[in-house]
N, C-alpha and C positions, 0 to 999 in steps of 0.2 A: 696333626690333631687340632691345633688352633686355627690353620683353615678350614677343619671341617666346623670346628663348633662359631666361626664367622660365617661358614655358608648357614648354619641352621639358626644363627640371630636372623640374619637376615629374611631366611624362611619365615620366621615366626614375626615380621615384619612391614607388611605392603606401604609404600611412602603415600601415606593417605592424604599427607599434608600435599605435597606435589600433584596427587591428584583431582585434588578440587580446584588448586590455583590452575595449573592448564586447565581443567575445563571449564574455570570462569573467565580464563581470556579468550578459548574460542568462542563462548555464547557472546561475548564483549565486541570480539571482532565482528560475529555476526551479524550482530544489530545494527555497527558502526557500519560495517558494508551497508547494509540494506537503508543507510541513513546519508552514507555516500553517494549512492546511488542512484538515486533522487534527485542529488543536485545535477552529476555527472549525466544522469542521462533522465531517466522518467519512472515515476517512483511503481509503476507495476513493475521494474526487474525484482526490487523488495524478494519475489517469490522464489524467481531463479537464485538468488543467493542463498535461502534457504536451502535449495535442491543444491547446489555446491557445495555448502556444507557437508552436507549429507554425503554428498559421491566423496570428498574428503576421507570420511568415516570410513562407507565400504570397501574404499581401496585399501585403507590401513587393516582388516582384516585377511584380505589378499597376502599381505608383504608380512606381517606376522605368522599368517599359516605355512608361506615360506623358510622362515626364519624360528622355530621355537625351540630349536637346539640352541642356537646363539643367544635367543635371551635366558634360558634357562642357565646358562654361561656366564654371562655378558650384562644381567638387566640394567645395575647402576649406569655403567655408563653411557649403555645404548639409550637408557631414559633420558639421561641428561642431554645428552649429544641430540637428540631428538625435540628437546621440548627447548634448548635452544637454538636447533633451526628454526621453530615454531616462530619464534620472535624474528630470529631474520628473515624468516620467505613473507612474515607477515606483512612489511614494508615493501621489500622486495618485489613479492609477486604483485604486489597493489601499484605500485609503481610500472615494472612492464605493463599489466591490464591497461594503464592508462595510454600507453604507448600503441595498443594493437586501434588501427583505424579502423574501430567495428561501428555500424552508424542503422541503428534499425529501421529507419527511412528508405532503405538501398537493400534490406535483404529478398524481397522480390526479384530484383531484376538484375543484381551484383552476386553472379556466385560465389565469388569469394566472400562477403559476411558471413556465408553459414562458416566458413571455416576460421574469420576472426573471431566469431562468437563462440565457437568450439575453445578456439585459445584463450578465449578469456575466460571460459568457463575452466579451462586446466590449471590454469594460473592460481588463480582464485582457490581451486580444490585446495593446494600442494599445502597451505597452512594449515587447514583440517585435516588434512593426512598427519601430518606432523602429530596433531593432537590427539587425533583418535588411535592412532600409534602407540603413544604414550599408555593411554587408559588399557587400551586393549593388551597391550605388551603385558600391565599387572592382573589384568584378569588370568592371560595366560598362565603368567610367574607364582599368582599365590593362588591355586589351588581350594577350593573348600569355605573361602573368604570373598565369594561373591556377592552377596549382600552388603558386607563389609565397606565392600570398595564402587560400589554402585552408590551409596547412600552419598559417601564426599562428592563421586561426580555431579549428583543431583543438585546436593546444596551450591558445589562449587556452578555450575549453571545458573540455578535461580539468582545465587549474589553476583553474577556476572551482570545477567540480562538487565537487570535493576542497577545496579551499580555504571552503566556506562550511561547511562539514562539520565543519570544523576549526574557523572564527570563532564556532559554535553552541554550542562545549562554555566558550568563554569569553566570547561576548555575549549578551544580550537578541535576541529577536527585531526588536525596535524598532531597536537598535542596529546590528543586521545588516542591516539594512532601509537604514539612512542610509548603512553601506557604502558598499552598490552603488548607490543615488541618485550618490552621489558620484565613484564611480568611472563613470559614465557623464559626470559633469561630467570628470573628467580626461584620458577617450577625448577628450574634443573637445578639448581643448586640447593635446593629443598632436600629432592628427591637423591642426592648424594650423600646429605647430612643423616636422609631420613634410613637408608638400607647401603652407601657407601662402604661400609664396615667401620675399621680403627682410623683410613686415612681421612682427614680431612679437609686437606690442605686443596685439593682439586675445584673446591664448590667455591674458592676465591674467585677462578677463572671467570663463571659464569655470571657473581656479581659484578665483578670488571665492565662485562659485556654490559650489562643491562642499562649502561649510563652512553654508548654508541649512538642509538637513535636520537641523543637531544643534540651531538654533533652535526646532526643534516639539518641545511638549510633550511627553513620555511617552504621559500619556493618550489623547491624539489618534489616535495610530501603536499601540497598543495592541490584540490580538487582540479581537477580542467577538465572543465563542462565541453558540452558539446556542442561542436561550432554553429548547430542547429537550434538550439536554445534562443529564447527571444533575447536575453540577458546578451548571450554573443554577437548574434546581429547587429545589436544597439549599440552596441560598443563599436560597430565598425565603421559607425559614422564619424565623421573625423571630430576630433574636440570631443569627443562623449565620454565621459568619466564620469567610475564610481564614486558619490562623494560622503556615504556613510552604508556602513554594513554591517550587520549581526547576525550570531550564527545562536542556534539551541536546538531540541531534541526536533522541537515545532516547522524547524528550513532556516535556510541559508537567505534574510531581505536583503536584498540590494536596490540603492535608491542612487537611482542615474541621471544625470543633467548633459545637456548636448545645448552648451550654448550660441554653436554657429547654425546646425542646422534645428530649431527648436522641435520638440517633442509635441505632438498634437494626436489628441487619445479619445477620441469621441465615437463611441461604435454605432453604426448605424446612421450617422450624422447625415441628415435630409440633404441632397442632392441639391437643391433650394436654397438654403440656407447660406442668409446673408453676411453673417455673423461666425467667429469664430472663438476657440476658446482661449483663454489668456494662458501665459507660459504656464508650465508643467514638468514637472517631475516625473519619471517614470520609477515605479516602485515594481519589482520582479522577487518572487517567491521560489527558492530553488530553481535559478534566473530562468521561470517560468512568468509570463505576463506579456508587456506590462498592465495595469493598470495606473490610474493617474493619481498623483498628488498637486493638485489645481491653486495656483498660486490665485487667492482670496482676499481683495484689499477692502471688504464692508460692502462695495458698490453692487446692487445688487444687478446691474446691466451688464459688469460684465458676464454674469452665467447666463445672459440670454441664450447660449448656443443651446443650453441644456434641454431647452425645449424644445428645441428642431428636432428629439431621438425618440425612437418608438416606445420608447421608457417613460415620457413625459405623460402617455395619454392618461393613465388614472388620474394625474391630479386634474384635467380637465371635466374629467364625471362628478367628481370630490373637492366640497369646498373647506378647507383648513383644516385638512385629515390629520388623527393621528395614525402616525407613521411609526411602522418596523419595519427596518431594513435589515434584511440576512445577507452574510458577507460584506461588511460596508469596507473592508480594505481602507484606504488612505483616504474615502470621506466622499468621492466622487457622486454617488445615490444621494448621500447627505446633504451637497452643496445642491442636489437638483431638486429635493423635498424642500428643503430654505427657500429657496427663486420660489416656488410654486405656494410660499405661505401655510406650509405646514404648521399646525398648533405644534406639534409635539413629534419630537422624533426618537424614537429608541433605535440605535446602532448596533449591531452585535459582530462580533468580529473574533475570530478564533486564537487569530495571534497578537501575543499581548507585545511585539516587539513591534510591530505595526504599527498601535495604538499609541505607544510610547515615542514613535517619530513623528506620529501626526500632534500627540500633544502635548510636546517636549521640543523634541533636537527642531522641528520643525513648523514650532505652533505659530510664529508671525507668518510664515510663508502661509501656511492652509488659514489665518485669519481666524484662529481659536476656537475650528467648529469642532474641536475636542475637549475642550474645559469642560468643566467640570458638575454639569447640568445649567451651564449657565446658556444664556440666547448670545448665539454666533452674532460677530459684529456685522451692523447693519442688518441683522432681520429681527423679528418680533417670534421666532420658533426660537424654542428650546432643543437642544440634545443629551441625550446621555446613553456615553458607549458603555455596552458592556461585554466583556471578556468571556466569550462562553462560545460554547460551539450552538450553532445555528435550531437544532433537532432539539438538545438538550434545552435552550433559554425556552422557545416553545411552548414543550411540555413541561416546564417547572412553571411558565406565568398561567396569572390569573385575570390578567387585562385580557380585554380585545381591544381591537386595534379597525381602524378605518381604511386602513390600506397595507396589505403586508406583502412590501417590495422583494423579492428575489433578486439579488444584484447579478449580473454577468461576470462567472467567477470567474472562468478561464479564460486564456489565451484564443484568437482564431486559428494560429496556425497549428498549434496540438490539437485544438479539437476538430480541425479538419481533416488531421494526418490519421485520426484515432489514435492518438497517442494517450487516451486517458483509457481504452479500450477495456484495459482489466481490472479498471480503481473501482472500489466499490465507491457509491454517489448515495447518500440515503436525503438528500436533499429534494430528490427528483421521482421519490416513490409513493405509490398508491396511500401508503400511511402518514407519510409527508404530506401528504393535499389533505387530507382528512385531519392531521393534525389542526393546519393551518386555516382551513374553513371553519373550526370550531371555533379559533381565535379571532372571528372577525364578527364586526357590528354588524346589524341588518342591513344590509346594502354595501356593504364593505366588498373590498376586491383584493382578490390577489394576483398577483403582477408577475413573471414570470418571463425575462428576458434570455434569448438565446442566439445564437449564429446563425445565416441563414446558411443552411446546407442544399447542394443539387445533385441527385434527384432532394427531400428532404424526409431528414431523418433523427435531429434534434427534437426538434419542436412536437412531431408525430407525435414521439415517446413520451414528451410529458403531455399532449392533448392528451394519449389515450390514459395515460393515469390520474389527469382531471375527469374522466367521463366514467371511470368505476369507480375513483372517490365519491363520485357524486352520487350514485346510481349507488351505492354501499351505505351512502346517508340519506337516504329512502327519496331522492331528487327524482322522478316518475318522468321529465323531459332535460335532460342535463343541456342540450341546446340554449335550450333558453339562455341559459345563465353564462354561454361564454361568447365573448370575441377576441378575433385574431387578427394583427394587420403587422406588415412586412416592409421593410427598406431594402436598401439593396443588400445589405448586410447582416440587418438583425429582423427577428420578428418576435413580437410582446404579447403575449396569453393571456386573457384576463378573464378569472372566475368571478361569479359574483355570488355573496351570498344573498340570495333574492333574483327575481328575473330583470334583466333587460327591457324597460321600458322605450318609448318612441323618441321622447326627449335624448333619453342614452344614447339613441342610435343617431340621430341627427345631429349630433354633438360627436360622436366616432365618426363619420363621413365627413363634416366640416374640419377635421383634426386630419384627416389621414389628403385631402385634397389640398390642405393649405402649405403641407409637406411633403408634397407628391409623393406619399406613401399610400401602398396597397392595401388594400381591403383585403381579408383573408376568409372570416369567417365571422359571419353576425346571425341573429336569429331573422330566417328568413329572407337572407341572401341571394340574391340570383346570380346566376353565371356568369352574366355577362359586365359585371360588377367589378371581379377579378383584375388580378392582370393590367391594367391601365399606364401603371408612371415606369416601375423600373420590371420591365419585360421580361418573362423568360420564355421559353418554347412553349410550355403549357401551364396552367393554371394549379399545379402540381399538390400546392399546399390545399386550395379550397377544395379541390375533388376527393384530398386523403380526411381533409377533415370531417364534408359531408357523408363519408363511407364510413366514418366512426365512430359519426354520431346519428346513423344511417341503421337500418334491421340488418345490415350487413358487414359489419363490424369484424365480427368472426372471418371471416372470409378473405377480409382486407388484411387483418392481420398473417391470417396464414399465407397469403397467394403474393405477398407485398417482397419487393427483391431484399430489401431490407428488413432486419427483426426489430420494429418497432412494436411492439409488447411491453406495455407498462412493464416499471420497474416494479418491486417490492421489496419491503428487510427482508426476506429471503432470499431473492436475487435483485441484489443490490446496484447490478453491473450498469448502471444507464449506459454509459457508452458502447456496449457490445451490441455492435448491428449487422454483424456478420452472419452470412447464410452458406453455407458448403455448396448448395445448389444455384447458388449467385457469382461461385470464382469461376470456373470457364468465362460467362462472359466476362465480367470484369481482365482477366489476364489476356482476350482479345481483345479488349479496347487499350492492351501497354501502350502503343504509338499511339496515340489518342489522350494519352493521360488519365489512362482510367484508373491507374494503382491506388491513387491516393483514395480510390473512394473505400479501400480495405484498410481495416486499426490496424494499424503494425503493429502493436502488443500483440495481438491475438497468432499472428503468423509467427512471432517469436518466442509464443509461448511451445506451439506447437512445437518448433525445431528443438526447443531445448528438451523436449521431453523424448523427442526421437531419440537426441543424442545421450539422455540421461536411462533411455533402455536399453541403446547399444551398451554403453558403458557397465549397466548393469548387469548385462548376461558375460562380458566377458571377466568383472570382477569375479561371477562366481562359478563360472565353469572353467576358470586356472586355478583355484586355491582344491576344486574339487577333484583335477585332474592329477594335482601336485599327492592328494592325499590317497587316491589311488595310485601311481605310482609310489608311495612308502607301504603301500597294502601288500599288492605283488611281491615285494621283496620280506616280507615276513615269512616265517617261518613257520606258520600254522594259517591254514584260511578261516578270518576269520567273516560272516555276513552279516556284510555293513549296508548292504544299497538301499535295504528297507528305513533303518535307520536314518540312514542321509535324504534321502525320501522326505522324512515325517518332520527332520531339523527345518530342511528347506520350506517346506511346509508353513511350519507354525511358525519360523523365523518373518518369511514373507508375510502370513497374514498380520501378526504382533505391530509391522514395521506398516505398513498398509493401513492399520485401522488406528494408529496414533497418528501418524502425518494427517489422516483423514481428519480427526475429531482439532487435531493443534492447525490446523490452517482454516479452517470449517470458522472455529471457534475465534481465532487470529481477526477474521475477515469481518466476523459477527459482532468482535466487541471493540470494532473502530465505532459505529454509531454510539457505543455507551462511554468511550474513552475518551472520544472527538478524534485521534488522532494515530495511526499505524503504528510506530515506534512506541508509543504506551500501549498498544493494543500488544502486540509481540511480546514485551516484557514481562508484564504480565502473563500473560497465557504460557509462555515460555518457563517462568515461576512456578505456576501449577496449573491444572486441564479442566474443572467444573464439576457441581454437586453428585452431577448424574447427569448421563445425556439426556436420558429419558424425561427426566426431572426439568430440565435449562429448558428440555423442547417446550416445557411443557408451562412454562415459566418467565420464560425471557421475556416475551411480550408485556408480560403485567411491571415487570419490574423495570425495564426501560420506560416504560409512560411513568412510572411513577418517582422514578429516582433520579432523571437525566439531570435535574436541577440541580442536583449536589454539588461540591466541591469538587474539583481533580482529586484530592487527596482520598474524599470519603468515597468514591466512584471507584479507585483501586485498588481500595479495601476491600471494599463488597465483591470486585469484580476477581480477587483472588480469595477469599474467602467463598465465593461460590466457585469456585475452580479446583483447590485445594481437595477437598474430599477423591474425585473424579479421576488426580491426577495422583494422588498414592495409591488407587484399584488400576488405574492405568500403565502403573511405574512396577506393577508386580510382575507381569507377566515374562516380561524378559528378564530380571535377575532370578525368576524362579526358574526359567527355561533354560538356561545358562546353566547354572547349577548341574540340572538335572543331564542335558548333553556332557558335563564332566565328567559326571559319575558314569557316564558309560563310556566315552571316548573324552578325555581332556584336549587329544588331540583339534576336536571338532570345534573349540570351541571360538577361536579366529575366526574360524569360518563360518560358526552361525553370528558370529560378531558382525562381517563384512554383508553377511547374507540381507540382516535386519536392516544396515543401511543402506544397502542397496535396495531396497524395497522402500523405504524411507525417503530415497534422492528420488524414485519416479513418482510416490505418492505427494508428494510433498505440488507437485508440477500436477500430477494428474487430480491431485483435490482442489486445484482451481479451478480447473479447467472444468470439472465435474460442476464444480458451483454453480458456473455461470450458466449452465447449460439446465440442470436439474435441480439446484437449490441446498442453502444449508441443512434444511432439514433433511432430506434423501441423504448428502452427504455423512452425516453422523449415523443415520441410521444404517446403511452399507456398513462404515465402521463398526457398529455394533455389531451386528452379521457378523464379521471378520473375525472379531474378536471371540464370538460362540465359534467359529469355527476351528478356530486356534482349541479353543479347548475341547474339540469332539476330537481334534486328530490324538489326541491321547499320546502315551509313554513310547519313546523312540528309540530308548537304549537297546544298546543289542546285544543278543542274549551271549552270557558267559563263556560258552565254549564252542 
């Protein structure tokens, strides 16, 4: 009798508390992966870890529809026992992942990658499994109480995703790590207190555990980047060592000195060029880079190099401009507007740990051209940085500016690998120029530095989104108003608001022959112009430029081996130059070196979605085979296939049109956050007013809010999300429900189903992105989601 009336406390009981703490340490882990990830390898995996997750989830629907005798049995302590492996594989598997040699530079032509990238994609699940184990086990166990126990998961999520966010600006990633190790040991011992019964002495065990993870080493638990990283290379010069580094939600800066073989960072630097730059600091960003930290003693001879670079030629058009630079990193733009006698230079630069070595830990070195609006020593320019991301300062000022520089953000050798392939870029889109031509004086220019690519495909992509910016602000000959000239390395795009006069051009020729750099494109260029100092097979860049700014534009674009298509905040992808109908040749030119001319994001995006649909069909054609099999041995037939039909069904779409709208949305409100990891937390928090409404809206409130604080930007940015995301949070604990009341049995299984549609959506809403845009993306979701509710009631009938 007293164990029956402890089975029925306990009935009358789901451990709610344990279930928000697990699932605010896996949305915790999640972020932290996708912020690991970044540093460890290149921050497009970000997506793949979502889709891990995910597959995490749908396997634990699997292994519960196995199992729902045993917890019906057994819940306490298979919860426990479960949500403290949670903490252990948490470490664990993140530790092996590190171990497997998967290298996305090699997955072309290395068939083993596809199978370390398989394992690390397993590895990485087995924590989510854990957790969505957990959740799913109490769905199973308390019956009628789906709402109930949905509602803790939700909040236990949203104070996850916010809450690691938060633990990053004041821990170690290591230290964030033991966290939620730990807080997975606490869910179990919650979740014993909470439905355990009369014992209670068991839930010590688990606190015990939860103090383990601060026993391991540092080193252990320690990111280990990839040996491909510009940050590892650098290091492998002998004597090169890290000599300050800081970590936050924003990347991991690492600021490097090599004082046997010295550090010399000058892109594009004239072949000619007599002169060289003085020591330097290499400063690397999620040891992505470098770019320089240029040791500055006042003299203004030593930055002479600064003018041998295709970067220098605005200020030869422009006399004592003022100056905005976007992206000014460690100052390098900066010290080259100073030499050139800028009046005035505004800095912007996104990461404020940057700003604080340049004008702090390391202000005698850089020569003070970070103080505090004052004039750097030895020049008559003024500076003043400010902390804002690039899009947003922009559109909050109300200056123009005489010359508004685009610094060279990235590395060469990622942007040559495509390793930025699937970052959204809103730096380099059609509204981006159009922002940026409104901020400027009569005559002002904008400046636009990049790599030189072969065949070329950088630079293309932002010609062609200077020539519809223009052509969108009623410019009737956009020609006019641009030139282009090329080193051997870099080539510098310059708009102008106003046309290019003769003086201009005679002054661009003089500039570009005194530096034996290329002529690209001027109004009125001839052919034979091209091509002169640093040689290639053909004239590749003047003939894409003249076809673009040519009646034949359209054509060039479609017929062009590369997808050079402006960018847009729609599709955001600048670095996606990939054509399906461009890999046969490229994979016959492998002996040749032709691989590298494909983004290895893109090809990695691909495989994981392969492997995240295998995976999917066999999560849910074993839980559905298992449940057929307990059918047959019943003892009355009862027909379910319709039923399981309509589950699969409306599970798939539910799972499909959320992943769609949370990664759609994820990608969309990096331009209004500045930054992925706020973008994620957010959106992950809650999903938008109305899609319909956001479509119909984002536009006006990004131009007009970018300006704001971080603080007040993720307000508005979850307060328009919130509405969106409690209409979107219905459907599956309604649907849920409703498969109990007709089979409880099914309910694991629409559980696994939902993220198994989830781990491919999640991979296939990117990929969808880049190809057809956020708006189409939400809108399918939408779709989805009417569809979900036409397939109607699935229970099956009584007898």
């Amino acid at each position: 009798m007293a164990a029956a009336r402890e089975r029925a406390s306990v009935a009358a009981a789901p451990p709610v508390i344990a279930v928000s703490l697990i699932s605010s340490a896996a949305l915790a882990y999640e972020i932290l992966l996708m912020r690991l990830f970044s540093v460890l390898l290149w921050h497009h995996f970000a997506y793949m870890i979502i889709s891990l997750a995910l597959l995490g989830y749908a396997a634990s629907g699997a292994f519960v529809s196995a199992a729902q005798g045993a917890v019906e049995r057994n819940f306490a302590p298979l919860f426990s026992a479960t949500a403290a492996a949670f903490g252990f594989s948490a470490i664990g598997c993140y530790l092996l992942a590190q171990a497997v040699p998967f290298n996305p530079l090699e997955i072309l032509w290395d068939p083993r990658q596809s199978f370390y990238l398989l394992a690390v994609y397993l590895l990485l699940a087995l924590p989510f499994l854990c957790a969505g184990a957990c959740i799913c086990m109490t769905f199973s166990r308390w019956r009628g109480m789906t709402s109930h126990i949905y509602s803790f998961d939700i909040i236990g999520a949203g104070a996850g995703s916010l809450g690691i966010v938060a633990l990053l600006f004041v821990l170690s990633p290591q230290d964030a790590l033991r966290v939620i190790a730990a807080l997975g040991s606490v869910s179990a011992a919650v979740a014993w207190l909470e439905c355990g019964g009369s014992r209670r002495w068991p839930a010590v065990l688990p606190i015990a555990l939860a103090g383990l993870p601060w026993l391991l080493p540092d080193a252990w638990i320690a990111p280990a980047m990839s040996p491909y990283k510009g940050l590892s290379q650098s290091l492998r010069v002998p004597d090169a060592r890290v000599v300050e580094q800081r970590f936050s939600p924003l990347g991991l800066v690492s600021v490097v000195e090599s004082p046997r073989i010295p550090l010399r960072h000058a892109p594009g630097l004239s072949l000619s060029a007599s002169v060289e730059p003085p020591p330097q600091l290499g400063v690397f960003i999620d040891g992505e880079g470098p770019s320089a930290l240029t040791r500055f003693d006042g003299r203004r001879e030593s930055l002479a190099y600064l003018d041998q670079m295709t970067s220098a030629l605005p200020y030869h058009l422009l006399r004592h401009p003022r100056v905005l630079v976007l992206g000014a990193g460690a100052g390098a733009d900066v010290l080259q507007a100073l030499y050139h006698g800028a009046a005035h230079i505004d800095a912007v630069e996104l990461n404020p740990q940057v700003v604080e070595l340049v004008r702090h830990r390391f202000a005698n070195y850089a020569g003070g051209i970070y103080s505090y609006g004052t004039a750097a020593a030895g020049t008559s320019g003024t500076v003043r940085v400010q902390v804002a991301e690039a899009r947003g300062f922009v559109a909050a000022s109300r200056q123009r500016h005489d010359l508004i520089q685009v610094a060279l953000l990235d590395s060469f050798s990622t942007s040559s690998a495509g390793l930025h392939a699937l970052s959204e870029n809103y730096l380099y889109t059609v509204e981006a120029v159009q922002d940026a031509l409104r901020h400027l004086e009569p005559g002002g220019l904008l400046a636009i530095t990049r790599w030189v690519t072969l065949p070329p495909r950088d630079m293309l992509k932002v010609l062609a989104a200077a020539v519809v910016a223009l052509r969108r602000s009623g410019v009737v000959d956009p020609a006019s108003r641009i030139a282009l000239v090329r080193s051997w390395q870099t080539s510098t795009l310059l708009v102008r608001n106003g046309v290019f006069e003769a003086r201009d051009i005679a002054t661009l020729k003089a500039f570009c022959r005194e530096r034996s750099f290329d002529l690209a494109f001027y109004p009125g260029m001839r052919p034979e112009e091209a091509n002169r100092y640093n040689v290639v097979e053909r004239p590749d860049l003047f003939d894409a430029a003249t076809a673009l700014l040519g009646p034949g534009s359209d054509a060039f674009l479609r017929d062009y081996k590369f997808n050079v298509a402006p960018a847009t905040d729609d599709k955001p992808h600048f670095f996606h130059f990939f054509r399906w109908r461009s890999l046969p040749e490229l994979l016959s030119l492998k002996e040749q070196g032709g691989l590298p001319l494909l983004e290895w994001g893109y090809p990695v995006l691909v495989a994981t979605l392969a492997q995240a649909v295998l995976a999917s069909l066999l999560l849910i054609a074993v839980p559905a085979a298992w449940i057929t099999r307990q059918r047959a041995g019943e003892s009355r037939r009862v027909p379910v296939a319709r039923p399981r039909r309509r589950v699969l069904f409306y599970f798939m779409a539910i799972g499909f049109a959320f992943m769609f709208i949370e990664i759609a949305f994820i990608q969309k409100f990096v331009l209004f956050l500045s930054h992925p990891l706020y973008a994620v937390a957010t959106v992950v928090l809650a999903i938008c007013v109305s899609a319909a409404l956001c479509l119909a809206l984002l536009s006006w409130l990004f131009q007009h809010a970018m300006g704001l604080p971080d603080p007040a930007r993720i307000a508005i940015s979850a307060a328009l999300i919130a509405p969106l995301a409690f209409f979107m949070g219905m459907p599956f604990p309604l649907g849920l429900a409703s498969v109990e009341a007709g089979d409880a049995r099914l309910v694991p299984w629409a559980w696994g189903i939902n993220g198994c549609a989830s781990v491919t959506g999640a991979v296939l809403a990117t990929l969808l992105a880049i190809h057809v845009g956020f708006t189409s993306v939400v809108i399918l979701a939408l779709v989805l989601y009417g569809a979900a509710a036409a397939i109607g009631d699935w229970q099956a009938p009584a007898g």
